[in-house]
N, CA, C and O atoms as a CHARMM CRD file, in Angstrom:
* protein
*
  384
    1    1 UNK  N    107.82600  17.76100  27.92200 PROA 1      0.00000
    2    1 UNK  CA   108.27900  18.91400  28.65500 PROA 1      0.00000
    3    1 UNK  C    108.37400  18.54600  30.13300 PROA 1      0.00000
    4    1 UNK  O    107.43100  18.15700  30.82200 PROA 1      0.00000
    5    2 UNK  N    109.54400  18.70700  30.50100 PROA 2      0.00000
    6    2 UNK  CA   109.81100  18.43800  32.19100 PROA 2      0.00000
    7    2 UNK  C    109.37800  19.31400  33.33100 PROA 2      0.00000
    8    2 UNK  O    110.11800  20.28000  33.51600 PROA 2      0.00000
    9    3 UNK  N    108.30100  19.19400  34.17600 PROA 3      0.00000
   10    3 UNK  CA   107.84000  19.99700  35.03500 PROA 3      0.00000
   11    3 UNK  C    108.84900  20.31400  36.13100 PROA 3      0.00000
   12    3 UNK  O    109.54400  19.47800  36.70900 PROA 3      0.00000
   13    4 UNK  N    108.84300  21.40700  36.30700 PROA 4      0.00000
   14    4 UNK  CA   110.04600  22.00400  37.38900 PROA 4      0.00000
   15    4 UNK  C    109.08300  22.30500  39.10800 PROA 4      0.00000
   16    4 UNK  O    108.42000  23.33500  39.23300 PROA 4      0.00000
   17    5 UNK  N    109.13900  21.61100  39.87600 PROA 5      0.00000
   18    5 UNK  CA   109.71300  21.32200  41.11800 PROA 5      0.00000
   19    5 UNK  C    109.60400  22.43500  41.70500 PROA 5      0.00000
   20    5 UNK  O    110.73000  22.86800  41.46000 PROA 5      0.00000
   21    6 UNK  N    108.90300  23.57000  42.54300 PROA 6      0.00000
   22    6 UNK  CA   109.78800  24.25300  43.60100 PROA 6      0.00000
   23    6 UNK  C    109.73800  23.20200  44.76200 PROA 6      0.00000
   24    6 UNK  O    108.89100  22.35300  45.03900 PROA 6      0.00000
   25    7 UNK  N    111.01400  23.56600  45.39200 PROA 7      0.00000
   26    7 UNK  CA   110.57500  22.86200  46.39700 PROA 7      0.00000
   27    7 UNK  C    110.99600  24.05400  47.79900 PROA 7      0.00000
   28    7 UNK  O    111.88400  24.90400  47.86600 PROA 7      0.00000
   29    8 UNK  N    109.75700  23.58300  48.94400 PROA 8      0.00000
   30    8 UNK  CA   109.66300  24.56100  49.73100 PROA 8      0.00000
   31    8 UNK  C    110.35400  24.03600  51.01900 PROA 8      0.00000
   32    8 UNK  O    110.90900  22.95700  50.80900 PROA 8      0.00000
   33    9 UNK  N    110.48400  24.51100  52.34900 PROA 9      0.00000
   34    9 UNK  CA   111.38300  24.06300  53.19500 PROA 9      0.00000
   35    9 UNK  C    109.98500  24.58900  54.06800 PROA 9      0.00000
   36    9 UNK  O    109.26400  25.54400  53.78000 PROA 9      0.00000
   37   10 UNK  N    109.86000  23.69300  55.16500 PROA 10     0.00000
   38   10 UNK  CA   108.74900  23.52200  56.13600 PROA 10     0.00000
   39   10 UNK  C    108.77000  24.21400  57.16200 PROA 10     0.00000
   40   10 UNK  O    109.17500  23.71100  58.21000 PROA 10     0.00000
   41   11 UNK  N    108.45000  25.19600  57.12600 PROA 11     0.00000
   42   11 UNK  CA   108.38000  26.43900  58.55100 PROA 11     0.00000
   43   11 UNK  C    108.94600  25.76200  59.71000 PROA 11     0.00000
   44   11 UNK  O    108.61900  24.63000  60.06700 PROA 11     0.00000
   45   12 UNK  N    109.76300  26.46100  60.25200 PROA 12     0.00000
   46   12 UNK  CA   110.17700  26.19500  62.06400 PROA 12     0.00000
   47   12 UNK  C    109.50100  26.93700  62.19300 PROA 12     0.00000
   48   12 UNK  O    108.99000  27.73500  61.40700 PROA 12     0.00000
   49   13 UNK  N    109.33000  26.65200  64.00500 PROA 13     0.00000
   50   13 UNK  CA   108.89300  27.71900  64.88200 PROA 13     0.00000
   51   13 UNK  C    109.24400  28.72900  64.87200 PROA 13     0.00000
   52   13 UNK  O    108.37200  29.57000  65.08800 PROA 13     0.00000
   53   14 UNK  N    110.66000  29.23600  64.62700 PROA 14     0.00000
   54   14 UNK  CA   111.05100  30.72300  64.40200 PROA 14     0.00000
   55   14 UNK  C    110.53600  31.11500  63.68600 PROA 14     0.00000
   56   14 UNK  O    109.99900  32.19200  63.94700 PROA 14     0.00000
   57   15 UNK  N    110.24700  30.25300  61.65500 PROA 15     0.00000
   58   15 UNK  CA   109.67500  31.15600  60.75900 PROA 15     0.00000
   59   15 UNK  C    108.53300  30.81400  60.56800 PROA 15     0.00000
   60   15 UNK  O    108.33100  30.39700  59.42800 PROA 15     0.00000
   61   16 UNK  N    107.50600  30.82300  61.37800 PROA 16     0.00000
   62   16 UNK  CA   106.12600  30.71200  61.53700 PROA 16     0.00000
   63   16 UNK  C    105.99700  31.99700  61.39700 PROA 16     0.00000
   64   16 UNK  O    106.84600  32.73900  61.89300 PROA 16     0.00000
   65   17 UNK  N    104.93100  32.49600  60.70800 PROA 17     0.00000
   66   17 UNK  CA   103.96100  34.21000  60.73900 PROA 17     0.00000
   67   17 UNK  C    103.34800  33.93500  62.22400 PROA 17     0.00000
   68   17 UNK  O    103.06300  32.82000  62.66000 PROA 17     0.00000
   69   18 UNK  N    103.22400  34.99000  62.81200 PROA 18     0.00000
   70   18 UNK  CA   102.62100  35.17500  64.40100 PROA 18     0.00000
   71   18 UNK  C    102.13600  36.73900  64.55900 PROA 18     0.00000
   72   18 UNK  O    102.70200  37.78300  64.23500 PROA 18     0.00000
   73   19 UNK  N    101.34600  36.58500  64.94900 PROA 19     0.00000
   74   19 UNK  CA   100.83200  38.40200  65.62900 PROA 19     0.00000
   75   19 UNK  C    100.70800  38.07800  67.10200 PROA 19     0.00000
   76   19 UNK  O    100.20200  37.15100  67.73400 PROA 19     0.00000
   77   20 UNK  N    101.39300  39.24900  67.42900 PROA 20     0.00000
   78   20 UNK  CA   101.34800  39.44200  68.85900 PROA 20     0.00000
   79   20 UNK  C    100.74400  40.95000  68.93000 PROA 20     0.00000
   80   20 UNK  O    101.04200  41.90300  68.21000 PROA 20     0.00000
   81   21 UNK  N     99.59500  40.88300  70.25100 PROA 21     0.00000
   82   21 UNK  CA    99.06800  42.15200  70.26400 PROA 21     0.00000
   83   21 UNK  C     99.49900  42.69500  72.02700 PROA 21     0.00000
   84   21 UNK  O     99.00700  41.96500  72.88800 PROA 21     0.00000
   85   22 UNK  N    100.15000  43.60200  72.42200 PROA 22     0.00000
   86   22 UNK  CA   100.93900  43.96400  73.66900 PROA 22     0.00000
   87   22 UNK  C    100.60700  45.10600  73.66600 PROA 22     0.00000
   88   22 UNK  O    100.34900  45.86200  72.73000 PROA 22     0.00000
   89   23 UNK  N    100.61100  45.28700  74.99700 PROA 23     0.00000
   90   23 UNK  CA   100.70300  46.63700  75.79500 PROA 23     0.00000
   91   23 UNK  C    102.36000  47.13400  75.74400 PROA 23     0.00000
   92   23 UNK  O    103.24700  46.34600  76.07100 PROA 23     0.00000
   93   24 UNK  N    102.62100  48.36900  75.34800 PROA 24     0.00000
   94   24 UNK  CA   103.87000  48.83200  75.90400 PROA 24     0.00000
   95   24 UNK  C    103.91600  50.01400  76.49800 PROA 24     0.00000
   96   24 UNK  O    103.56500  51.05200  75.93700 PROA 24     0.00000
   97   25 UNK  N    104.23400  49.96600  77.35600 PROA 25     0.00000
   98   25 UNK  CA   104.23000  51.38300  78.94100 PROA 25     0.00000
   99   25 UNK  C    105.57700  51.87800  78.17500 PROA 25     0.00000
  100   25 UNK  O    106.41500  51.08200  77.75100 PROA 25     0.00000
  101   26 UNK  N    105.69300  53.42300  78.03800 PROA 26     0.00000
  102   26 UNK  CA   106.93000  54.05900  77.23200 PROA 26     0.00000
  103   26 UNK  C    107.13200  54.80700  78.82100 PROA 26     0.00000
  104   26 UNK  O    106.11200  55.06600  79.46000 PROA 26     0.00000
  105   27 UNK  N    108.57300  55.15000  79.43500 PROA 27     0.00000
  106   27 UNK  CA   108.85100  55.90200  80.36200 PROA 27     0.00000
  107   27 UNK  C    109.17300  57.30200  79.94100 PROA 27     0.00000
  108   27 UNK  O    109.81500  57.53600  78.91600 PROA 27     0.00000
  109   28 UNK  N    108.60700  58.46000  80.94200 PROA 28     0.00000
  110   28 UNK  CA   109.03100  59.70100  80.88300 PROA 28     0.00000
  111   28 UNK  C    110.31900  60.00700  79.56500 PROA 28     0.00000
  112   28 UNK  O    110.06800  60.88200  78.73600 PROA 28     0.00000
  113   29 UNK  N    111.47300  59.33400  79.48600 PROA 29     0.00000
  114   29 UNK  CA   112.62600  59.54000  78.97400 PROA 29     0.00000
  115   29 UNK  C    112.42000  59.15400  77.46300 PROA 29     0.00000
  116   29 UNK  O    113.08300  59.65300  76.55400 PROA 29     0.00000
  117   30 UNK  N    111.34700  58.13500  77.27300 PROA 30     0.00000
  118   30 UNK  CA   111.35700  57.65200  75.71000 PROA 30     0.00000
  119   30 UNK  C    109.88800  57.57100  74.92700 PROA 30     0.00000
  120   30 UNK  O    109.38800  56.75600  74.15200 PROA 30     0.00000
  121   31 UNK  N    109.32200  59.18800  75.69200 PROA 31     0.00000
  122   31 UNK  CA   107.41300  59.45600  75.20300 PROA 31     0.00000
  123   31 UNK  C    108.28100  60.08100  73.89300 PROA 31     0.00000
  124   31 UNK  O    107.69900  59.82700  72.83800 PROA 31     0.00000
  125   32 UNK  N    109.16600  60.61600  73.76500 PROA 32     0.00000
  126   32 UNK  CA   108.96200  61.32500  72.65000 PROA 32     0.00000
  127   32 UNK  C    110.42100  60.70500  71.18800 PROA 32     0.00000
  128   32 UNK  O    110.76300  61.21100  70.11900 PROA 32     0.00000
  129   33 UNK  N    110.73400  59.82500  71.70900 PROA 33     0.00000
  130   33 UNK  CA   111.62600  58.89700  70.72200 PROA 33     0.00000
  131   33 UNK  C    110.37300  57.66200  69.90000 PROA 33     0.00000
  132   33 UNK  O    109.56400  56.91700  70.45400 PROA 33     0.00000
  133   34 UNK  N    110.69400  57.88700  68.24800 PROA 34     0.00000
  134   34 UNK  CA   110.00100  57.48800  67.54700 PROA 34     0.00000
  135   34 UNK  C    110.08300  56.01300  67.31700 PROA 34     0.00000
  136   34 UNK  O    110.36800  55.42400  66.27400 PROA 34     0.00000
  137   35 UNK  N    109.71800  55.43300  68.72400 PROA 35     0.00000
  138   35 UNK  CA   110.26300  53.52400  68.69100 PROA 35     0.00000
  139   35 UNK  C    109.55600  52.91700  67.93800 PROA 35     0.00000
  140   35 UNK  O    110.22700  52.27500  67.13000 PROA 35     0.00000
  141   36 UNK  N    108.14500  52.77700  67.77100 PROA 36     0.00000
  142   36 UNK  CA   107.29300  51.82300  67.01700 PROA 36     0.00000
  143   36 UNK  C    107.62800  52.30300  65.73900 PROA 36     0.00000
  144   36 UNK  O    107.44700  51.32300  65.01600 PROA 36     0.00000
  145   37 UNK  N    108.04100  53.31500  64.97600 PROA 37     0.00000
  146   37 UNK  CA   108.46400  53.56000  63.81900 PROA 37     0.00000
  147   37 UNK  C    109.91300  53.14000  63.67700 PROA 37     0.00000
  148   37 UNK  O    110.21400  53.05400  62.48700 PROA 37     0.00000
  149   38 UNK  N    110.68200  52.91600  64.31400 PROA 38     0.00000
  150   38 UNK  CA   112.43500  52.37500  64.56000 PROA 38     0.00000
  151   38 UNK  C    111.93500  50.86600  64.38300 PROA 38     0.00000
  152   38 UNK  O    112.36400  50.31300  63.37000 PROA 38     0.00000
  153   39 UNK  N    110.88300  49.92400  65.41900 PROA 39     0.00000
  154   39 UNK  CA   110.67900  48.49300  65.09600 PROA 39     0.00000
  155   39 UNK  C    110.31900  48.41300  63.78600 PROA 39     0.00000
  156   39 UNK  O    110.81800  47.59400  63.01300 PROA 39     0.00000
  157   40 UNK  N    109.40800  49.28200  63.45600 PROA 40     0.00000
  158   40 UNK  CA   109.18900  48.65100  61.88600 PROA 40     0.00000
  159   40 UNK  C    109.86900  48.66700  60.73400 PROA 40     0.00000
  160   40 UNK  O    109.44200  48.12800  59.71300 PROA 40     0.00000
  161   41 UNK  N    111.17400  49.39600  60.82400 PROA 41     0.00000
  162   41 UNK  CA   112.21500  49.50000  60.10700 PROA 41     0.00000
  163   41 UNK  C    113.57600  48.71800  60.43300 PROA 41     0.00000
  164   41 UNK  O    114.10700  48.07100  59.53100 PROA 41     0.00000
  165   42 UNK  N    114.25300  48.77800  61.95100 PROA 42     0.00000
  166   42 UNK  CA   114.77400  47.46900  62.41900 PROA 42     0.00000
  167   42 UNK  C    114.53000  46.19600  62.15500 PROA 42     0.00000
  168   42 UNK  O    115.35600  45.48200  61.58800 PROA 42     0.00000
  169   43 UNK  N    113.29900  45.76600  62.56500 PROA 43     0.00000
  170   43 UNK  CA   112.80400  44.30400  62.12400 PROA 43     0.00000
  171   43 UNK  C    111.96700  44.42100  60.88700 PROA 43     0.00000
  172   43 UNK  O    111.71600  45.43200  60.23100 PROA 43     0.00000
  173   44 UNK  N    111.46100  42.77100  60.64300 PROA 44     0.00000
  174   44 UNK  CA   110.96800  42.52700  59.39500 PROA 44     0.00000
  175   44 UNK  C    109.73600  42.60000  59.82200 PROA 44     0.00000
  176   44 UNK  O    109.08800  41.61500  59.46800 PROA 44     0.00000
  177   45 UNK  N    109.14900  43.35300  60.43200 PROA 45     0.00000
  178   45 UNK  CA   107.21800  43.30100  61.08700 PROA 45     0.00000
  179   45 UNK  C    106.79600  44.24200  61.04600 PROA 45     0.00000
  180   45 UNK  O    107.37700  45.30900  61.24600 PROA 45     0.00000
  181   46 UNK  N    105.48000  44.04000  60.72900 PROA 46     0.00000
  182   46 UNK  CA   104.39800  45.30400  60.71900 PROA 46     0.00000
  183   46 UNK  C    103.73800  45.39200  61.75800 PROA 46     0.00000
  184   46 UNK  O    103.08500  44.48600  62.27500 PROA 46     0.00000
  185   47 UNK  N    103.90800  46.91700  62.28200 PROA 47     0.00000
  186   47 UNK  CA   103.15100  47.12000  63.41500 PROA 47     0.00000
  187   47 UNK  C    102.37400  48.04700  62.80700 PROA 47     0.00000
  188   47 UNK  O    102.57700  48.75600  61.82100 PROA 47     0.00000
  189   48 UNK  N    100.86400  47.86600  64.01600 PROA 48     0.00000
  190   48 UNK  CA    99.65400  48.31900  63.66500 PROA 48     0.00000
  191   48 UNK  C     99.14000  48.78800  65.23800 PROA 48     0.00000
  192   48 UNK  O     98.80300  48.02900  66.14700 PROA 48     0.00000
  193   49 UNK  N     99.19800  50.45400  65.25700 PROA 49     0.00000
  194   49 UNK  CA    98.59400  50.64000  66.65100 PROA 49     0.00000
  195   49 UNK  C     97.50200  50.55700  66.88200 PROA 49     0.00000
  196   49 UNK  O     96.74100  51.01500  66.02900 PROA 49     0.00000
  197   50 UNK  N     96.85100  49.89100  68.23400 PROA 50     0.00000
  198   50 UNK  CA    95.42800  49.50700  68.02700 PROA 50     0.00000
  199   50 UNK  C     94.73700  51.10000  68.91200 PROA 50     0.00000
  200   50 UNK  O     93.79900  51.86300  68.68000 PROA 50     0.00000
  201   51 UNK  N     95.81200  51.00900  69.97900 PROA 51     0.00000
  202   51 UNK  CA    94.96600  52.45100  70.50600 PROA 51     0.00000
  203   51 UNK  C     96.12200  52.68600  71.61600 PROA 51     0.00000
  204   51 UNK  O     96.92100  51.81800  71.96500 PROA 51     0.00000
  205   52 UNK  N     96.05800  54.34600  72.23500 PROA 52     0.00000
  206   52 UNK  CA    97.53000  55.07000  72.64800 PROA 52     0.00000
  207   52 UNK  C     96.81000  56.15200  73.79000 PROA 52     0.00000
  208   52 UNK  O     96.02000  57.04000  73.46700 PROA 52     0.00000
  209   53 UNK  N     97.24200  55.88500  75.11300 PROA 53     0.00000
  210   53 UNK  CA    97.13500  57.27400  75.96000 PROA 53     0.00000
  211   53 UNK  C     98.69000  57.55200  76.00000 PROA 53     0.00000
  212   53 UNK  O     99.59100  56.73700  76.19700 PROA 53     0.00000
  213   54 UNK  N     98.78900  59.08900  75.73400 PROA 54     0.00000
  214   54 UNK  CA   100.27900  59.68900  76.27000 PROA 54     0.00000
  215   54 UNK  C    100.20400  60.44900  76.64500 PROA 54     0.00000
  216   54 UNK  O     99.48300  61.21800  76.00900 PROA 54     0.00000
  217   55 UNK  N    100.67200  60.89200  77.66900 PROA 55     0.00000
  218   55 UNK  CA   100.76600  62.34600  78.55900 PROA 55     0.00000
  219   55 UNK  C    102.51200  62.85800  78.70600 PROA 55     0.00000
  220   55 UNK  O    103.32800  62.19600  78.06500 PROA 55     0.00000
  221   56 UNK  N    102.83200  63.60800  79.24900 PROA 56     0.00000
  222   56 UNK  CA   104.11400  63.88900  80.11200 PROA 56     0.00000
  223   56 UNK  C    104.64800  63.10600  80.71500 PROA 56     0.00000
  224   56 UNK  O    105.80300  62.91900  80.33300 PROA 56     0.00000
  225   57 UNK  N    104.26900  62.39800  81.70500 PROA 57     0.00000
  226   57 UNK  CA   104.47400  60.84300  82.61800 PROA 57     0.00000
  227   57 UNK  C    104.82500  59.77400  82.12900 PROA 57     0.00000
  228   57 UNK  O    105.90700  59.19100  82.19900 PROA 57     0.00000
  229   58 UNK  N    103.62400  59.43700  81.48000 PROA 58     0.00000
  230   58 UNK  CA   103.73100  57.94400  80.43700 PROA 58     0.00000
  231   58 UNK  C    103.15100  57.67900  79.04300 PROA 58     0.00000
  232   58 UNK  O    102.42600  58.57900  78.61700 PROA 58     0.00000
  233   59 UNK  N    103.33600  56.60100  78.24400 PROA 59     0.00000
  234   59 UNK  CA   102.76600  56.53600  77.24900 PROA 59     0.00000
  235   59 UNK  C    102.67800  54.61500  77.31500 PROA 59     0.00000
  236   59 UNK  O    103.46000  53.68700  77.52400 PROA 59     0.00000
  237   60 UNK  N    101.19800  54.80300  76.98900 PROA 60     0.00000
  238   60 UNK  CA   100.77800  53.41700  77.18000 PROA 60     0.00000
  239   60 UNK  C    100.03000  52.96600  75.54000 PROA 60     0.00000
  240   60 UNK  O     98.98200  53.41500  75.07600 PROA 60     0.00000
  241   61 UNK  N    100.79300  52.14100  75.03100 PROA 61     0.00000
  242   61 UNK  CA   100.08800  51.76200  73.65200 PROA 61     0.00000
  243   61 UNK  C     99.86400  50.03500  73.10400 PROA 61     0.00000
  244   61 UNK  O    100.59800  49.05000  73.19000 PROA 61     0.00000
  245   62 UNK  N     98.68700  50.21700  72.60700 PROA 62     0.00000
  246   62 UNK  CA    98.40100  48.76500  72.81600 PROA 62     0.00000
  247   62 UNK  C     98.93600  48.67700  70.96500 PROA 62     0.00000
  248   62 UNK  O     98.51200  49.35900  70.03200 PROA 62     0.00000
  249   63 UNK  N     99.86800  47.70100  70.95300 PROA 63     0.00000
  250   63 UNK  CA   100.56500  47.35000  69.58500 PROA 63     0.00000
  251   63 UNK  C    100.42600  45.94500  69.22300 PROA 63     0.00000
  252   63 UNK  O    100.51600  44.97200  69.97100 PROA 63     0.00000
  253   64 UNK  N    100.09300  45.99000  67.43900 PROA 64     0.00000
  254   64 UNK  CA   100.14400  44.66900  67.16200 PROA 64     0.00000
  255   64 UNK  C    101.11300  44.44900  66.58400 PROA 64     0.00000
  256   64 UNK  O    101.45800  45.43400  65.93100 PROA 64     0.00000
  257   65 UNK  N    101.94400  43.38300  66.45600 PROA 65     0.00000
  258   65 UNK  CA   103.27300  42.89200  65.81700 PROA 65     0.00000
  259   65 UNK  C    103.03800  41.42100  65.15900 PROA 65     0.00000
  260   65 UNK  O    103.08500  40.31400  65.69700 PROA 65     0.00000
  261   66 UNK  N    102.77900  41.77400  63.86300 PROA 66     0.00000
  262   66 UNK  CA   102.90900  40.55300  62.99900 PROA 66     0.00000
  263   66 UNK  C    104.27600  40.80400  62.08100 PROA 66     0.00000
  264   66 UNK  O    104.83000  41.88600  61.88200 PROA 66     0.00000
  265   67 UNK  N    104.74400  39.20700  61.47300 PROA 67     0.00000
  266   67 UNK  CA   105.92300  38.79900  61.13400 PROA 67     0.00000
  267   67 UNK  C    105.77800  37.53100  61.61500 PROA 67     0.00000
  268   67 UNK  O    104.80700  37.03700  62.18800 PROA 67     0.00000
  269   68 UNK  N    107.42700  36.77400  61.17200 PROA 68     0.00000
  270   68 UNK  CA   108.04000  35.49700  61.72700 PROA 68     0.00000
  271   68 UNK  C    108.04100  35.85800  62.90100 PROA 68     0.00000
  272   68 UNK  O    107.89700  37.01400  63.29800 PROA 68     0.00000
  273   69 UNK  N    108.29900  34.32700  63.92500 PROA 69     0.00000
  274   69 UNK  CA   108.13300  34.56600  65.24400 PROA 69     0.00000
  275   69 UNK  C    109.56400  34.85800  65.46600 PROA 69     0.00000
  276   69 UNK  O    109.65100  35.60800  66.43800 PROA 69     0.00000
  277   70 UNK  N    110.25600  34.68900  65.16900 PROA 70     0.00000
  278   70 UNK  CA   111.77100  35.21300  65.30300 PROA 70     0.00000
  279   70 UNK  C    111.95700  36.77400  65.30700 PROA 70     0.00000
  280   70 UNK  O    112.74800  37.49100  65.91900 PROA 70     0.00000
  281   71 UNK  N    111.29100  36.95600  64.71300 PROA 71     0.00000
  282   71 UNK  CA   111.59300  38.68900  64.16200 PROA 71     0.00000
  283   71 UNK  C    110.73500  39.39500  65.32900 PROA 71     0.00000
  284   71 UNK  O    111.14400  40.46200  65.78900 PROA 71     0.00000
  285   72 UNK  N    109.60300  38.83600  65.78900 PROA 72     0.00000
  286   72 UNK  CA   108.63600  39.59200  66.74300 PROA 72     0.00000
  287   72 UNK  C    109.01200  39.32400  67.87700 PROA 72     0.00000
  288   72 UNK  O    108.81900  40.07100  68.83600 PROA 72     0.00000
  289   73 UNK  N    109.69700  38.04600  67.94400 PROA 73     0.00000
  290   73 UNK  CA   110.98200  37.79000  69.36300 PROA 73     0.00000
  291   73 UNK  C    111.20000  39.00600  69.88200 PROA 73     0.00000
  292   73 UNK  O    110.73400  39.67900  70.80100 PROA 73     0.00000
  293   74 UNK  N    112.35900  39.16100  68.72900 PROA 74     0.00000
  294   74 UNK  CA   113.66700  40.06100  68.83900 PROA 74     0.00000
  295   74 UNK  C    113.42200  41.51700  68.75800 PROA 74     0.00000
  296   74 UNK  O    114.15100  42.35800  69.28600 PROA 74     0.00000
  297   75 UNK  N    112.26800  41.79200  68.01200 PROA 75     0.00000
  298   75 UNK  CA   111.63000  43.33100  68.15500 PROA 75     0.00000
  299   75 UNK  C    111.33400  43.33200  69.49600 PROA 75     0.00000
  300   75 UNK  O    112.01700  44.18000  70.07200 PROA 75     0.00000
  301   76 UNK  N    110.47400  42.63200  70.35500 PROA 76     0.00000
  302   76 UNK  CA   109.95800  42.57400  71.75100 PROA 76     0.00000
  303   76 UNK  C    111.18600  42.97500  72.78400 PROA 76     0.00000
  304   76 UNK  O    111.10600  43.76200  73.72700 PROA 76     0.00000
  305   77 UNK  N    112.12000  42.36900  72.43600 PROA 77     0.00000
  306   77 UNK  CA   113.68700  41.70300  72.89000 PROA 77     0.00000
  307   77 UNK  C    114.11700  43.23100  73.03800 PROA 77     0.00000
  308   77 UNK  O    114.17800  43.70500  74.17200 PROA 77     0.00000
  309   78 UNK  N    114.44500  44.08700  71.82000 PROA 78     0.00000
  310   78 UNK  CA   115.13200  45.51800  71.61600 PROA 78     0.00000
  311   78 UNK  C    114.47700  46.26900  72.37600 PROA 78     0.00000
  312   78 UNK  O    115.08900  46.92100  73.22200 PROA 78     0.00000
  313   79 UNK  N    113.06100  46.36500  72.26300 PROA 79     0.00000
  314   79 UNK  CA   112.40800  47.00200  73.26000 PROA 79     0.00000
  315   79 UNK  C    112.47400  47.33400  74.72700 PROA 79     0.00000
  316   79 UNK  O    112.72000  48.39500  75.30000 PROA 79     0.00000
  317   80 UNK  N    112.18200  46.10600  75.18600 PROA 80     0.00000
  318   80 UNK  CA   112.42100  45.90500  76.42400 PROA 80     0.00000
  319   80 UNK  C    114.22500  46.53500  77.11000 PROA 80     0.00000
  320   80 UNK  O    114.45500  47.17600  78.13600 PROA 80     0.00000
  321   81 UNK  N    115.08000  46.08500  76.18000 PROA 81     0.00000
  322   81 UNK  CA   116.23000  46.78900  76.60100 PROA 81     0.00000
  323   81 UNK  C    116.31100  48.28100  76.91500 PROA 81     0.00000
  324   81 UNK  O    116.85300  48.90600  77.82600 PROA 81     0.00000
  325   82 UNK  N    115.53900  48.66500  75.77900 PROA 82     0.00000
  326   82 UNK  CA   115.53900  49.89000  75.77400 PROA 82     0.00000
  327   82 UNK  C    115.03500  50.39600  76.71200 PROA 82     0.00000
  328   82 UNK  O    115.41700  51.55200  76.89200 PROA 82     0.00000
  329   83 UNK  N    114.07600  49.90000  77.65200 PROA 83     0.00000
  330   83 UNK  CA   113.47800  50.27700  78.63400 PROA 83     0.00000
  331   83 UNK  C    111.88200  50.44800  78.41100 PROA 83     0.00000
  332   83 UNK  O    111.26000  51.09400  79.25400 PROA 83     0.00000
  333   84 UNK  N    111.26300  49.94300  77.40700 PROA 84     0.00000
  334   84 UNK  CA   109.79900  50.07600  77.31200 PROA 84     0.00000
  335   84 UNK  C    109.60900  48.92500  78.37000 PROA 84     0.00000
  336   84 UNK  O    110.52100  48.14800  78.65300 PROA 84     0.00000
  337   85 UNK  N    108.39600  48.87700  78.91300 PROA 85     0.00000
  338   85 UNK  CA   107.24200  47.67100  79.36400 PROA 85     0.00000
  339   85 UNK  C    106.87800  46.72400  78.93900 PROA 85     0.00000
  340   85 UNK  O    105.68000  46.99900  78.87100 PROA 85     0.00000
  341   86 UNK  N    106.99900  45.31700  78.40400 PROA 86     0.00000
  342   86 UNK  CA   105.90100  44.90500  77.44900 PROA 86     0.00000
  343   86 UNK  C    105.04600  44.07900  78.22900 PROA 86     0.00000
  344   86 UNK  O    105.50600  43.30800  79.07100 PROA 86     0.00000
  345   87 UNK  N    103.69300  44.20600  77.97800 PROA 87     0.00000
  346   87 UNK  CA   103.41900  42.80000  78.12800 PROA 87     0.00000
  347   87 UNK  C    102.10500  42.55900  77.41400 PROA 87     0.00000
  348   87 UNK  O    101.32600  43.45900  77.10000 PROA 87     0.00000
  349   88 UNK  N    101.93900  41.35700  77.20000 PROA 88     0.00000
  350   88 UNK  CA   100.67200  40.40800  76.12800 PROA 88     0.00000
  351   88 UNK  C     99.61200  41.42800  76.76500 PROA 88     0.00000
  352   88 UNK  O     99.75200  42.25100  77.67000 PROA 88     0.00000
  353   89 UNK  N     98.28700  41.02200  75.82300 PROA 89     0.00000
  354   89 UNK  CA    96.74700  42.27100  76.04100 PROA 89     0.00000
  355   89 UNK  C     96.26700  40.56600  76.42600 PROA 89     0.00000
  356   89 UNK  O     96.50000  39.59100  75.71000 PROA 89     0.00000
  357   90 UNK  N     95.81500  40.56400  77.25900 PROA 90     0.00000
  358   90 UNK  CA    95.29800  39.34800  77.88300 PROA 90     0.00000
  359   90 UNK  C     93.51100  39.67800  76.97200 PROA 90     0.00000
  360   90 UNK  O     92.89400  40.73500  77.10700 PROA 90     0.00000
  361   91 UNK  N     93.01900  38.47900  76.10600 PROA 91     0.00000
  362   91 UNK  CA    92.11200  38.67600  75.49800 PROA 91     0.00000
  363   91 UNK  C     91.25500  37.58400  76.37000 PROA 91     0.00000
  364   91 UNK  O     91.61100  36.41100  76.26300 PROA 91     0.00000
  365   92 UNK  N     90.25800  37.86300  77.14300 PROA 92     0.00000
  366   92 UNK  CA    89.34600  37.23600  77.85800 PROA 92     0.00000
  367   92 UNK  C     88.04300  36.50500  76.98200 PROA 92     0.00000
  368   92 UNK  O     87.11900  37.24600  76.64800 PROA 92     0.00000
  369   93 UNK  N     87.99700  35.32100  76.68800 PROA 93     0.00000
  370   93 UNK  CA    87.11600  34.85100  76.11100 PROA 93     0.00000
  371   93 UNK  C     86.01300  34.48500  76.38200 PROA 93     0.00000
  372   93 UNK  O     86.36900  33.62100  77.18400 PROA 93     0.00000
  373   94 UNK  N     84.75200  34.40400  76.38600 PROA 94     0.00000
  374   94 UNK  CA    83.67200  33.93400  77.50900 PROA 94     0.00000
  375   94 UNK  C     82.57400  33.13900  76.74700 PROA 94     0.00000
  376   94 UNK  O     81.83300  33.72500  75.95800 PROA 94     0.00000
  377   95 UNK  N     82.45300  31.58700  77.02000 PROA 95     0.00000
  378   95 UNK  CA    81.93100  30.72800  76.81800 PROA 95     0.00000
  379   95 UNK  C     80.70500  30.59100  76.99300 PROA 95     0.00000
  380   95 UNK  O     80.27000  30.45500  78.13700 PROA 95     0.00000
  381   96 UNK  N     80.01100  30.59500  76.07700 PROA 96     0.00000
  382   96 UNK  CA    78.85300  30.51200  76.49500 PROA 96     0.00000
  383   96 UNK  C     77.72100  28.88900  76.53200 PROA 96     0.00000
  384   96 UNK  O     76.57500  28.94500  76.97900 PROA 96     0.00000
């Protein structure tokens, strides 16, 4: 009996799995448009909110985005056009 082979193709950097965990500042104009629910249906990634202040003014939410790194690119990418904030949650490590 002849054993069958898959054969797999070796991740690029684009299709590497990656989590990215970011701050996104939402402006007055887009507190109440349902974006982190639009990324997770636009792109191929699961977002997971870690924690959210929103008022009238602003909306500040700290989001995680796992997927290929391509896909969490380009979710980041739409965002930003749109006019959200992004930027990385700077995780401070301390050596002991």
């Amino acid at each position: 009996m002849a054993k069958i082979y898959k054969k797999t193709l070796p991740a690029t950097k684009s299709t590497t799995p990656t989590q990215r965990r970011l701050w996104l500042m939402f402006p007055p104009k887009l507190i109440k448009k349902p974006l982190i629910w639009e990324v997770g249906h636009k792109f191929k990634v699961v977002t997971n909110i870690r924690q959210a202040s929103v008022t009238d003014e602003i909306g500040i939410v700290c989001l995680e985005l796992d997927g290929k790194r391509k896909d969490v690119k380009a979710a980041i990418q739409w965002l930003e056009k749109l006019g959200v904030s992004v930027e990385p949650v700077e995780i401070s490590v301390i050596e002991s």
